[in-house]
C-alpha positions in Angstrom: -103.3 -39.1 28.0 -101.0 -38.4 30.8 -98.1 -41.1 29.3 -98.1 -38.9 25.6 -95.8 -36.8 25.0 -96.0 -33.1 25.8 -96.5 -31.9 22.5 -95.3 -28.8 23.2 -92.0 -29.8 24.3 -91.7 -32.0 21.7 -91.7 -28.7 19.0 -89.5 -27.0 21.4 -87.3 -30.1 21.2 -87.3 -29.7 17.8 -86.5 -26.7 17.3 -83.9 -26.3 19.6 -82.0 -29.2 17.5 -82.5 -26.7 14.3 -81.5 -23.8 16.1 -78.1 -25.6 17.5 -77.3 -26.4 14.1 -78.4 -22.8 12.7 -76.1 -21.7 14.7 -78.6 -18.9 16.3 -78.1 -16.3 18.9 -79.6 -16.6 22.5 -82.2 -13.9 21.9 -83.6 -15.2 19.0 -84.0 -18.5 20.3 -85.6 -17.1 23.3 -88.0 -15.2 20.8 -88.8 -18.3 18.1 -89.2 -21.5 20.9 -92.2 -19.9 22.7 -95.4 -17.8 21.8 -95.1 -14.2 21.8 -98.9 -14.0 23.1 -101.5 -16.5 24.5 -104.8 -16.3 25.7 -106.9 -18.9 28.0 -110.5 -17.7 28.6 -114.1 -18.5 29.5 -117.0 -19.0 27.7 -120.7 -19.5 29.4 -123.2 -20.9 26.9 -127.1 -21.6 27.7 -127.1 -25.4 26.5 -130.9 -26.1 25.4 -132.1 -27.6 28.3 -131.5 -24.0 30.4 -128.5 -24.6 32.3 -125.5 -23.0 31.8 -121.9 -24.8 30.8 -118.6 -23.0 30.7 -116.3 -23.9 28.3 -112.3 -23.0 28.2 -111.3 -21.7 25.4 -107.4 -20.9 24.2 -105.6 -18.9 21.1 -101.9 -18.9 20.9 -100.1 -16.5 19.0 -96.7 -17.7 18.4 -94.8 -15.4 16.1 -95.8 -12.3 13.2 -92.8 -11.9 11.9 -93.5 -12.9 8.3 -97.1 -11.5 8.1 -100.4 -11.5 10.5 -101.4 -15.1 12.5 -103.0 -17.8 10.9 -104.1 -21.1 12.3 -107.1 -23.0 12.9 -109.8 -23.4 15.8 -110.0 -26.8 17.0 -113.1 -28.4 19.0 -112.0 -31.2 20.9 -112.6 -33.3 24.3 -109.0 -33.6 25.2 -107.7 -30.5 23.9 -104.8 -28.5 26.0 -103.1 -25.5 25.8 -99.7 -27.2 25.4 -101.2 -29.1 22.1 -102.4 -25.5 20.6 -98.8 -23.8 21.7 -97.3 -26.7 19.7 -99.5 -26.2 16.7 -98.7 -22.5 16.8 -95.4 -23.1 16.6 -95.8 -25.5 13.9 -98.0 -23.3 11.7 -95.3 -20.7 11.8 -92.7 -23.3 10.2 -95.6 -24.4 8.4 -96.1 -20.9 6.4 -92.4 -20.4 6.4 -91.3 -23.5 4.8 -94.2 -22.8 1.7 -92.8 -19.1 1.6 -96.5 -17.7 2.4 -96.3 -14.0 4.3 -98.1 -15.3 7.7 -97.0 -16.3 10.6 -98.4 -18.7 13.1 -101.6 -19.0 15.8 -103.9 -21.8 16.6 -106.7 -22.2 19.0 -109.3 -24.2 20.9 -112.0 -25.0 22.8 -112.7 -28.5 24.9 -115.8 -29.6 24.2 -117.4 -32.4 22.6 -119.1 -31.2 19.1 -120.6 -34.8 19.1 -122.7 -33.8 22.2 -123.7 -30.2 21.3 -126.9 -29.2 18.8 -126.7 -26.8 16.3 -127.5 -24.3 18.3 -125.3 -25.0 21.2 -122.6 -25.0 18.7 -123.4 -21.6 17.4 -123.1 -20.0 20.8 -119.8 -21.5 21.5 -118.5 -20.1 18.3 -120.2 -16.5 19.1 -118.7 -17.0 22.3 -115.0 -18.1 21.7 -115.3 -14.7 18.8 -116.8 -12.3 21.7 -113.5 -13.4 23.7 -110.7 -12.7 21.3 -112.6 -10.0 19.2 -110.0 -7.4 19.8 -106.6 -9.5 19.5 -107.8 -11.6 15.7 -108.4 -9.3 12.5 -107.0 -9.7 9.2 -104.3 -7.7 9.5 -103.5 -9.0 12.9 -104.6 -12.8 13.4 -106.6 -15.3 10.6 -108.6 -18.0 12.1 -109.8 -21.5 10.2 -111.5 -24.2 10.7 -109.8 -27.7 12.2 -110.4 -30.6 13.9 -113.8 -30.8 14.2 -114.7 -27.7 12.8 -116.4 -26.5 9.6 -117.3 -24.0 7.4 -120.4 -23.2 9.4 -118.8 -22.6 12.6 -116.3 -20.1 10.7 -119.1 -18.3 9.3 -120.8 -17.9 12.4 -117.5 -17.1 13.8 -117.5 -14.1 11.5 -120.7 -12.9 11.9 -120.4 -12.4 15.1 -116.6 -10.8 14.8 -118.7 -8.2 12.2 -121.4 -7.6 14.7 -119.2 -6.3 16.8 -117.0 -4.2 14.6 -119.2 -3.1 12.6 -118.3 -3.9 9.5 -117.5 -6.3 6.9 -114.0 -8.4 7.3 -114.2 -11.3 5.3 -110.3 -11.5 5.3 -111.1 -12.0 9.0 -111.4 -16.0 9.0 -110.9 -18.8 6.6 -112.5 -21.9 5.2 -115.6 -20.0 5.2 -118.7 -21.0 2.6 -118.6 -20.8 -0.9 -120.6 -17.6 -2.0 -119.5 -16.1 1.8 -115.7 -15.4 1.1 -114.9 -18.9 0.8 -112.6 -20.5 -1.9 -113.0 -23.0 -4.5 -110.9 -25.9 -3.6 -110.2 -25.1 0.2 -111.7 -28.5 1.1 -109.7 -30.3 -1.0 -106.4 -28.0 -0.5 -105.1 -30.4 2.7 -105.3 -33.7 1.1 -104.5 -32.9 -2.1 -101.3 -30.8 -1.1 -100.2 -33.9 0.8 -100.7 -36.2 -2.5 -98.7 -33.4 -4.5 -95.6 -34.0 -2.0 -96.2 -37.8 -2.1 -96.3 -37.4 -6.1 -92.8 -35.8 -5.9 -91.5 -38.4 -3.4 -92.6 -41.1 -5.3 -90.4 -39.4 -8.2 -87.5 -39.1 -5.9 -87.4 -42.8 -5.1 -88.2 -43.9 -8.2 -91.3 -45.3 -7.1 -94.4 -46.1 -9.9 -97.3 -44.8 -8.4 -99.4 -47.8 -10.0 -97.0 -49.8 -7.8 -97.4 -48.5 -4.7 -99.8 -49.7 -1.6 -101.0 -47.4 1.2 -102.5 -47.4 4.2 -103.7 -44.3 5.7 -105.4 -43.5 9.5 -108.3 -41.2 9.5 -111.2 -40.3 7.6 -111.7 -36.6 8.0 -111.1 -34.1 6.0 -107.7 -34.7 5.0 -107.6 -37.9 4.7 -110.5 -38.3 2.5 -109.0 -36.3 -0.1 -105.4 -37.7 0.3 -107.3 -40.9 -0.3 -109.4 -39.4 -3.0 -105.8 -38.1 -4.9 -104.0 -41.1 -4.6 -106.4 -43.3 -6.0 -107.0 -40.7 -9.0 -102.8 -41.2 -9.5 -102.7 -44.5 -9.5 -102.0 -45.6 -5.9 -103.5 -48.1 -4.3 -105.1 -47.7 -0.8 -105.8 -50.7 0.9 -107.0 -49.7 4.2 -108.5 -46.2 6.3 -108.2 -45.9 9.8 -111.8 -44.5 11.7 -113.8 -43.5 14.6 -117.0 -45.7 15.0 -119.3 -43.2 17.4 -121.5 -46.0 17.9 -118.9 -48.3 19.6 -116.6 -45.0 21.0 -113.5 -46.4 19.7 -111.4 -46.5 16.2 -111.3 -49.7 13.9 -109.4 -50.3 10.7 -111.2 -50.9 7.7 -109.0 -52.9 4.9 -109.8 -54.2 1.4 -107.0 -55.6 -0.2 -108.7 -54.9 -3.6 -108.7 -51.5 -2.7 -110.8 -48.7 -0.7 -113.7 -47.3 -3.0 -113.5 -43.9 -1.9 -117.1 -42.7 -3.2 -118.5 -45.4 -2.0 -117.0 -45.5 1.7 -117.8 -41.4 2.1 -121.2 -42.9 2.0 -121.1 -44.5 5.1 -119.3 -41.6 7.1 -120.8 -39.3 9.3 -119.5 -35.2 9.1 -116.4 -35.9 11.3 -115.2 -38.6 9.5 -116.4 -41.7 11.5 -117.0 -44.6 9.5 -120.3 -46.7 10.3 -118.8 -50.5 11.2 -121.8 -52.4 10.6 -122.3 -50.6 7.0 -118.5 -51.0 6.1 -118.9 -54.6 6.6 -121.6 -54.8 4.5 -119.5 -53.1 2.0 -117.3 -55.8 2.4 -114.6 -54.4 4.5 -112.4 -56.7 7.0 -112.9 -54.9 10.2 -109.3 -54.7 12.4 -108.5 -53.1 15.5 -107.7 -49.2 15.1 -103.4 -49.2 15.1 -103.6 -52.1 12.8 -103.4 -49.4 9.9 -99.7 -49.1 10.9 -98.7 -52.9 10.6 -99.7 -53.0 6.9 -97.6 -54.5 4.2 -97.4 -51.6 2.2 -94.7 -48.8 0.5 -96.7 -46.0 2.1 -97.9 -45.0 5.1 -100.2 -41.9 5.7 -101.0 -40.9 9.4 -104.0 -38.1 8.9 -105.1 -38.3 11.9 -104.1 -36.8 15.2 -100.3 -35.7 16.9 -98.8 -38.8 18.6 -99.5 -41.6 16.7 -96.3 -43.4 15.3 -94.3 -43.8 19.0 -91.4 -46.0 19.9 -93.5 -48.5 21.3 -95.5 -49.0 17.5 -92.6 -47.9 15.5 -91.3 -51.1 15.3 -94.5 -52.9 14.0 -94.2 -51.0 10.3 -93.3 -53.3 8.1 -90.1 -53.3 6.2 -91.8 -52.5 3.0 -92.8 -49.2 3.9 -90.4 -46.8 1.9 -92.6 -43.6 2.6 -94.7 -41.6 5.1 -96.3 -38.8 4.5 -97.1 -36.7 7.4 -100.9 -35.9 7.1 -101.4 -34.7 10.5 -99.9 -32.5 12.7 -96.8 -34.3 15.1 -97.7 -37.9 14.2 -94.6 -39.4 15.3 -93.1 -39.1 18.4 -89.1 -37.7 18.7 -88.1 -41.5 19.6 -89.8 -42.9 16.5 -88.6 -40.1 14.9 -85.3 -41.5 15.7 -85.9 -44.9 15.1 -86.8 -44.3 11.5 -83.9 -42.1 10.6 -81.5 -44.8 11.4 -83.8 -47.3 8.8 -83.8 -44.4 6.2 -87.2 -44.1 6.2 -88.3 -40.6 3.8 -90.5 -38.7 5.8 -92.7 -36.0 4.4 -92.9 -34.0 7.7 -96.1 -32.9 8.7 -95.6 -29.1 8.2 -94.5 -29.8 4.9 -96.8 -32.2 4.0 -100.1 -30.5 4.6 -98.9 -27.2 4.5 -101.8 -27.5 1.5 -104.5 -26.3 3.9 -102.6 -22.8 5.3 -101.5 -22.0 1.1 -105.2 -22.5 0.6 -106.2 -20.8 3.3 -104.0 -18.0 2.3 -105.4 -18.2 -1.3 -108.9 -17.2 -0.1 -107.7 -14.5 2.5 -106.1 -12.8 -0.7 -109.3 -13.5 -2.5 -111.6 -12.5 0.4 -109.6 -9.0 1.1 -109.6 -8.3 -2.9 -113.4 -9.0 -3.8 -112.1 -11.3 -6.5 -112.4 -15.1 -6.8 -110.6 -17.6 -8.7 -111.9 -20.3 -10.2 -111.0 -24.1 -9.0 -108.9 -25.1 -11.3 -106.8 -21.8 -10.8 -106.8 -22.1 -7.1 -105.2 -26.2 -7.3 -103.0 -25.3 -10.2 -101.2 -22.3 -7.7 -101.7 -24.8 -4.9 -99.5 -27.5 -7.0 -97.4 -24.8 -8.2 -96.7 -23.8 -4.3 -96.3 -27.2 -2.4 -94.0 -28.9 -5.4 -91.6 -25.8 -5.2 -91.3 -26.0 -1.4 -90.8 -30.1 -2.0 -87.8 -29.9 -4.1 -86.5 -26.6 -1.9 -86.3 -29.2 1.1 -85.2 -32.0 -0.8 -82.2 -29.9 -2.1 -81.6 -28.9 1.8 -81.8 -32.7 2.7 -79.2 -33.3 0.5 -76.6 -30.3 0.7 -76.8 -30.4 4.8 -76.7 -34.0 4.6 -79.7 -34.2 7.2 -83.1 -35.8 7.4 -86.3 -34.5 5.3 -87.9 -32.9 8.8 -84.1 -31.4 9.8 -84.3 -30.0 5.8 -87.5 -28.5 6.0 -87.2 -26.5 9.5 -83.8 -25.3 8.4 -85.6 -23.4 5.8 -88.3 -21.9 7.8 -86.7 -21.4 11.1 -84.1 -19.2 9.1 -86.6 -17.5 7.5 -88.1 -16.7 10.4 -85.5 -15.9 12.4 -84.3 -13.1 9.8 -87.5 -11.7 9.6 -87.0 -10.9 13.3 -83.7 -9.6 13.0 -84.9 -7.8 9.9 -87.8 -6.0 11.9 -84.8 -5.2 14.5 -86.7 -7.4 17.2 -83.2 -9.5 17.7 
């Protein structure tokens, strides 16, 4: 871990590119490349055989400007608070760049869900809520689930918010349960809103999506359904990068025919590790976990985790590849960054590309404060409605700046940002 980049400093070394060419004042720099609040705390939980652990926990608010905090809650071994400042920061371009009225927080705890029961897990939600109770609400700060995290821990995140408020906030957190606040369609929201940008690219560079090949790292959540999407359009995935828990270490699973993605959510567990042994007997040639990057395909789908395309793997994609599409949050490093610019590669940039989740997410907080609940179709339809509009907004900024697809979309959202504070009278 210690020779990755900082992620942090890699979103402040982003932004201060955009800001340069924004043109923006010292002050609002000052304000917009660092969190306006953070907290780091604490929490004790009883683990089942009587002693007590403490866990650290983090929530990073980074700006309000447009509208209350929103961001998810990871659970992760090798979480830091540098990682959650730089997803805060992202999720406040993020909401920006879709034109959603929220601004951007995210938060953690490291731990190891793999290693914790039920039970254990339910205190360390309780826990992290009894922590941050007074500084989250939903006027104020809108949690979600993440990596790691589910719709369980969200609702027992809420239960315990309500226990000690005394009332009933399900506006407070998103990505809860169906028939609890949740929405129809949040779980596929991420993925699919990532297919709808693809869909668009593949327009833009006159690309037949029955044509197209794709390889795509991880299984979770997002990538399920990205998988899920592009097979439905016509796109053919040949290979999924995973997490064996058995063997503690990532393989890639390729069929040149094509992944079956009903069939290979059968042999998955609830985080998105795919059983080896069973993928073989599915017929599945098992390769070594970064070989998902060296396919011979048009498109390229990291959904996994920040830091994955770097300048020492950049070089391995093949010279097919005419597309990636930014599942995860700060795949690519600033030096492959770099590196692909000067081969024209068209990146969908991650906080444009699943910006799907945080619309959804913003869907059922509108739905949750309302009492009123849309039906699936109605919640996807608004979701296509939202991410092809903010496709073609940063495509036209690509193209009238002259600039890369990531320089286009934080243009748009750190301007809209940044007058949002001057408009408040902040800067």
């Amino acid at each position: 871990m210690s020779n990755s980049p900082n992620a942090f400093e890699t979103a402040q070394r982003q932004f201060d590119h955009v800001a340069a060419m924004l043109e923006l004042d010292q002050a609002t720099r000052d304000l917009l490349r660092s969190p306006q609040r953070e907290y780091q705390f604490l929490i004790p939980v009883r683990m089942d055989d009587g002693h007590v652990q403490i866990f650290r926990g983090f929530r990073v608010q980074h700006n309000d400007a447009r509208g209350p905090g929103k961001g998810g809650i990871r659970f992760h071994p090798m979480e830091t608070v540098d990682t959650v400042r730089a997803l805060a920061m992202w999720m406040t371009w993020k909401c920006a760049v879709v034109d959603i009225p929220l601004g951007g927080s995210k938060g953690g705890v490291i731990c190891d869900p793999h290693n914790l029961s039920a039970r254990e897990t339910e205190q360390l939600c309780r826990g992290w809520v009894r922590q941050i109770a007074r500084d989250i609400g939903p006027l104020r700060d809108v949690p979600a689930p993440d990596v790691m995290t589910n719709a369980q821990d969200m609702m027992w995140m809420l239960d315990e918010f309500e226990a000690i408020t005394g009332g009933r906030y399900p506006g407070l957190i998103t990505g809860k349960p169906l028939g609890m606040g949740g929405s129809q369609g949040r779980k596929e929201a991420t993925g699919y809103g990532v297919v709808f940008t693809i869909r668009e690219a593949l327009r833009e560079l006159k690309m037949k999506p029955e044509d197209t090949l794709a390889a795509v790292q991880g299984f979770g959540n997002v990538a399920q359904y990205s998988v899920d999407l592009l097979t439905q359009i016509g796109v053919k995935v040949i290979c999924v990068a995973a997490w064996d828990q058995s063997e503690q270490k990532s393989f890639t699973y390729r069929r040149k025919s094509g992944v079956d993605f009903k069939q290979l959510l059968e042999v998955t567990d609830s985080f998105g590790g795919i059983n080896k042994a069973k993928a073989i007997e599915l017929g599945y040639e098992i390769l070594p976990g970064d070989a998902w990057i060296e396919q011979d395909v048009d498109l390229l789908v990291p959904a996994a985790i920040e830091n994955q395309i770097t300048g020492e793997n950049v070089g391995k994609i093949s010279k097919r590849v005419r597309l990636i599409a930014e599942g995860a949050n700060g795949p690519t490093s600033l030096e492959a960054d770099e590196c692909l610019g000067k081969r024209g590669m068209f990146i969908i940039p991650d906080f444009l590309a699943n910006a799907g989740g945080v619309t959804c997410s913003y869907f059922e907080q509108v739905q949750s404060n309302m009492n009123y609940f849309w039906e699936k179709d109605e919640v996807l339809g608004k979701l296509d409605t939202k991410m092809t509009a903010a496709f073609h907004a940063v495509v036209e900024m690509s193209k009238r700046r002259k600039v890369g697809m990531r320089d286009a979309a934080y243009l748009i959202s750190i301007n809209r940002v940044a007058q949002a504070c001057r408009d408040r009278g902040w800067v």
